[in-house]
C-alpha positions as CSV (number, residue, x, y, z in Angstrom):
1,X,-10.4,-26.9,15.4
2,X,-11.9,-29.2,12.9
3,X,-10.3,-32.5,12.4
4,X,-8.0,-33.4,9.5
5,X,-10.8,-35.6,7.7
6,X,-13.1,-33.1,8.1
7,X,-10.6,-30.6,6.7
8,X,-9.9,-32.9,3.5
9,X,-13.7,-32.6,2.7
10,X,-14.3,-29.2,3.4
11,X,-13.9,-27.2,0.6
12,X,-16.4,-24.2,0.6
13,X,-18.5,-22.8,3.5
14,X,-21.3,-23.0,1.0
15,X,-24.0,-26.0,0.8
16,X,-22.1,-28.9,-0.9
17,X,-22.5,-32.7,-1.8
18,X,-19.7,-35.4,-2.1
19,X,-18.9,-37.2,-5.2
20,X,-16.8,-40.5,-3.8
21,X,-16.5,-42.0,-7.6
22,X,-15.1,-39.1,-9.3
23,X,-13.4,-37.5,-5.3
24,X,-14.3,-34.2,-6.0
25,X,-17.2,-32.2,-4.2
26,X,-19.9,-29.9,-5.8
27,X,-20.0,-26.4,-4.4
28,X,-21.8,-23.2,-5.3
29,X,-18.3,-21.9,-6.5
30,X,-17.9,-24.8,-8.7
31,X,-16.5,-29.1,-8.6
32,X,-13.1,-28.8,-6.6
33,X,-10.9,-31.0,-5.9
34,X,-10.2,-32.1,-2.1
35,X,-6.9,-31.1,-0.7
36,X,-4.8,-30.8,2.6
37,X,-4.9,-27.0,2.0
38,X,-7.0,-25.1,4.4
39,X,-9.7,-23.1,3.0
40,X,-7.8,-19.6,2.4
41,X,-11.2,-18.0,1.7
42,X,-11.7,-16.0,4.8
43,X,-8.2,-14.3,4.7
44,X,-8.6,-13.5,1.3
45,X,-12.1,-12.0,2.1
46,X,-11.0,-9.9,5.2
47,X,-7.8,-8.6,2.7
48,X,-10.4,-7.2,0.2
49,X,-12.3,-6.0,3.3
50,X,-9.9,-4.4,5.3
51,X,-8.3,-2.6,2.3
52,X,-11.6,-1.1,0.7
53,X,-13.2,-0.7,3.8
54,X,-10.3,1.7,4.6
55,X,-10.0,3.4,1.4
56,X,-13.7,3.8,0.8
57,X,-13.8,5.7,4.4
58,X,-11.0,8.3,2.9
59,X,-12.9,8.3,-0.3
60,X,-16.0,9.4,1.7
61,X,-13.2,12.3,3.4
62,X,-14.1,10.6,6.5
63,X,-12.5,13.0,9.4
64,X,-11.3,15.4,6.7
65,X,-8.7,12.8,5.1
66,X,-8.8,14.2,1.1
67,X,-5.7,12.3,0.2
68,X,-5.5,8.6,0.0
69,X,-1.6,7.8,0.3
70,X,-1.6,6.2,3.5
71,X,-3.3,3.1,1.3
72,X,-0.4,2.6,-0.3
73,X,1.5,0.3,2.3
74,X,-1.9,-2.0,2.5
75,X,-2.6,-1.8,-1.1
76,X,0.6,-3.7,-1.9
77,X,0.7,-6.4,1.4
78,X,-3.0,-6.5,2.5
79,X,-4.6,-6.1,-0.5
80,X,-2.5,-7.0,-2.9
81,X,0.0,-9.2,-1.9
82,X,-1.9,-11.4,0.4
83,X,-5.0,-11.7,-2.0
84,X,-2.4,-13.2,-4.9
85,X,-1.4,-15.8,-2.2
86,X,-4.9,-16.7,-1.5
87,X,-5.9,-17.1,-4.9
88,X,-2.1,-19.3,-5.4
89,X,-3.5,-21.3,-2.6
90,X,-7.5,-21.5,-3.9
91,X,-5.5,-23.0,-7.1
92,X,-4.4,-26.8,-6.4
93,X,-7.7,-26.9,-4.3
94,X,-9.5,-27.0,-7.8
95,X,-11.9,-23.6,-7.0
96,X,-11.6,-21.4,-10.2
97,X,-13.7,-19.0,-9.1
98,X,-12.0,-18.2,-5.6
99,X,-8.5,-18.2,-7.6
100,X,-9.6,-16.0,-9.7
101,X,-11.6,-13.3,-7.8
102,X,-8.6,-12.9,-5.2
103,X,-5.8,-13.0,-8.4
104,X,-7.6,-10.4,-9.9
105,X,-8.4,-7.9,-6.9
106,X,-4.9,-8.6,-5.7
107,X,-3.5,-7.5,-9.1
108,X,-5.7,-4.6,-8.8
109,X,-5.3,-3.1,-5.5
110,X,-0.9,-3.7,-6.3
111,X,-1.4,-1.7,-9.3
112,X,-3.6,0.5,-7.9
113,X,-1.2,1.6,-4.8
114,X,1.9,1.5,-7.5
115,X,-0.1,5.1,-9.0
116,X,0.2,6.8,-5.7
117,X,4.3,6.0,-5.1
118,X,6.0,8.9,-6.0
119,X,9.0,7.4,-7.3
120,X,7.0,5.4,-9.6
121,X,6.2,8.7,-11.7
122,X,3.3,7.6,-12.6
123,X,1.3,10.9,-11.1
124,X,4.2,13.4,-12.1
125,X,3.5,12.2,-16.1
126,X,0.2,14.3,-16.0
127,X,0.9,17.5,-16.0
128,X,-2.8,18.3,-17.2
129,X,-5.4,17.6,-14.2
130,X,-8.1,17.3,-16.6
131,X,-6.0,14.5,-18.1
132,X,-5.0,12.9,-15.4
133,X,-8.8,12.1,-13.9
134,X,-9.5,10.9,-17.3
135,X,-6.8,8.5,-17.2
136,X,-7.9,7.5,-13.7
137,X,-11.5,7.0,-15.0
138,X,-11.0,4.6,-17.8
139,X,-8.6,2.9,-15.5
140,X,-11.7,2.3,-12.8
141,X,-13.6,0.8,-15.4
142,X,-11.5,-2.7,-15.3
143,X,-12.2,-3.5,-12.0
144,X,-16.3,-2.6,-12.7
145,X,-16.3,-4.9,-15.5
146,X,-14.5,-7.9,-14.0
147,X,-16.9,-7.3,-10.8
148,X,-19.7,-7.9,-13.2
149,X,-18.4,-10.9,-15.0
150,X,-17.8,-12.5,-11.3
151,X,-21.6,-11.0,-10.3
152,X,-22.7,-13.6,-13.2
153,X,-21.1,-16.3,-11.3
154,X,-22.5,-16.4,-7.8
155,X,-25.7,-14.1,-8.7
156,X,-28.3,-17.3,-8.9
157,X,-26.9,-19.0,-6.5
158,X,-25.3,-17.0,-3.4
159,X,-26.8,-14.1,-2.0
160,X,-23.7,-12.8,0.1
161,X,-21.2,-13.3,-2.6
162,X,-24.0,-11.3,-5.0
163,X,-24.2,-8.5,-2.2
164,X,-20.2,-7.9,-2.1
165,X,-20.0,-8.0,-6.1
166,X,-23.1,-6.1,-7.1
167,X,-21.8,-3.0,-4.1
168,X,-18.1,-3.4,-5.5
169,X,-19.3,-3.1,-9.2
170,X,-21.2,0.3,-8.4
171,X,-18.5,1.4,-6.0
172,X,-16.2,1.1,-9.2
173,X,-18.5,2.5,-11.4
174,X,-19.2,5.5,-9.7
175,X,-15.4,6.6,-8.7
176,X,-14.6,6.3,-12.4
177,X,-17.6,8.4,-13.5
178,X,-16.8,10.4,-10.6
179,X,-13.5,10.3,-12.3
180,X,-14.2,11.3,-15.6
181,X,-17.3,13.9,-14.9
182,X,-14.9,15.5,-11.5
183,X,-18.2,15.1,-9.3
184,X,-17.8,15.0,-5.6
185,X,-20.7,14.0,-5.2
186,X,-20.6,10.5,-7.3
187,X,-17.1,10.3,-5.9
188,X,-18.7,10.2,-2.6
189,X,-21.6,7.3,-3.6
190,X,-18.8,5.2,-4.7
191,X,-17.0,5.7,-1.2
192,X,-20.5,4.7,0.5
193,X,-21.1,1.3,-2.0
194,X,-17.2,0.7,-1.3
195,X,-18.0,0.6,2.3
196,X,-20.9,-1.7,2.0
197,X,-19.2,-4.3,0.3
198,X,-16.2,-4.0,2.9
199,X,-18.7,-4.9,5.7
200,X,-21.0,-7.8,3.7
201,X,-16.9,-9.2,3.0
202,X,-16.4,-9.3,6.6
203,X,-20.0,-10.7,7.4
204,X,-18.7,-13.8,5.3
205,X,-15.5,-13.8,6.1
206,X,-16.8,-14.1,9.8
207,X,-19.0,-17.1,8.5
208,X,-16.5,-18.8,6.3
209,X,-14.0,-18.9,9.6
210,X,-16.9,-19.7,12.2
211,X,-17.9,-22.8,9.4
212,X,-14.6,-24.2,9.9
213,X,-14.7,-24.9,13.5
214,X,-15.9,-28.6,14.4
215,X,-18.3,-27.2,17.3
216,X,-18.9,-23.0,15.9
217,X,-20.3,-20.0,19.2
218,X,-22.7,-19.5,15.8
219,X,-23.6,-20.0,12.2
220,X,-23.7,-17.2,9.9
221,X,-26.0,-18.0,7.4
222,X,-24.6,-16.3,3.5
223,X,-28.0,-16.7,1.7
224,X,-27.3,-20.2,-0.2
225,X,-30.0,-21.6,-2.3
226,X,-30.5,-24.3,-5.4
């Protein structure tokens, strides 16, 4: 395991530089701040993986599954729960971007598992089907959007990050056109982009976790450049 002095000034996986003046270090996420905190960047990585990785395989009707519900449980811990801890914990280590990706697809996946609990009522209030996938389409449009806006933010400068956003923002965007034109087949193109950016967020989670190590089997490389 890496030592505690090496842990105080490792902040990102990503290339960085050391500013002893100001005690902050330059990442490709952003300046943040040094801190005791261990990087929470792989957990919150293999959450989001794990729980779209899993859902994009029954969104796909992988092995005949048509109905999602067995999500629900990992929607609200994996997902949800654990993502909104990471991001607490990407906080006081000064990395906006981290806090806020994992705060916002932790709020996401909790909301999105809260739809499928049947004593939340929120599926018995549509008594119209047509209605219903409307609903469900405007509602996938958030998560598209904010994919986007965090797309913007790594695109220039990390090629893995921009792999997981750009597959998560058409994965989105086609389950709520899917959504709102009932096409099975666009339903099934978001499954198959959901899938990809499960396995590119476990190809850096692997990497952020192997970076840690003082003496790594091997370094994954995520594409970093200037």
């Amino acid at each position: 395991m890496a030592s505690p002095e090496s842990e105080k000034a490792r902040v990102s996986t990503t290339e960085y530089s050391r500013d002893p003046e100001q005690g902050v270090i330059s990442t490709t996420e952003g300046r943040a701040h040094r801190s005791g905190i261990a990087d929470p960047g792989p957990l919150g990585l293999f959450s989001f993986a794990s729980t779209t990785f899993i859902v994009s395989l029954y969104t796909v009707q992988a092995r005949g599954i048509t109905h999602p519900n067995v999500i629900v449980g990992m929607g609200l811990f994996t997902g949800g729960l654990t993502q909104i801890l990471v991001a607490m914990w990407q906080f006081p280590r000064g990395n906006v971007f981290g806090a806020t990706v994992f705060a916002s697809y932790g709020a996401f996946w909790l909301s999105y598992a809260t739809i499928y609990i049947p004593s939340s009522g929120i599926l018995a209030a549509y008594t119209d089907p047509t209605e219903l996938s409307n609903a469900l389409g405007i509602y996938l449009l958030y998560p598209m959007i904010l994919s986007l806006f965090f797309l913007l933010n790594v695109i220039r400068s990390n090629l893995a990050y921009s792999m997981i956003l750009t597959a998560a923002s058409l994965s989105f965007g086609c389950l709520a056109a899917a959504e709102l034109s009932q096409s099975a087949e666009v339903t099934k193109a978001g499954g198959v982009f959901g899938i990809i950016a499960a396995l590119v967020a476990y190809y850096v989670g692997v990497s952020e976790m192997l970076a840690a190590e003082e003496r790594p089997i091997v370094a994954l490389p995520l594409g970093v450049w200037r």
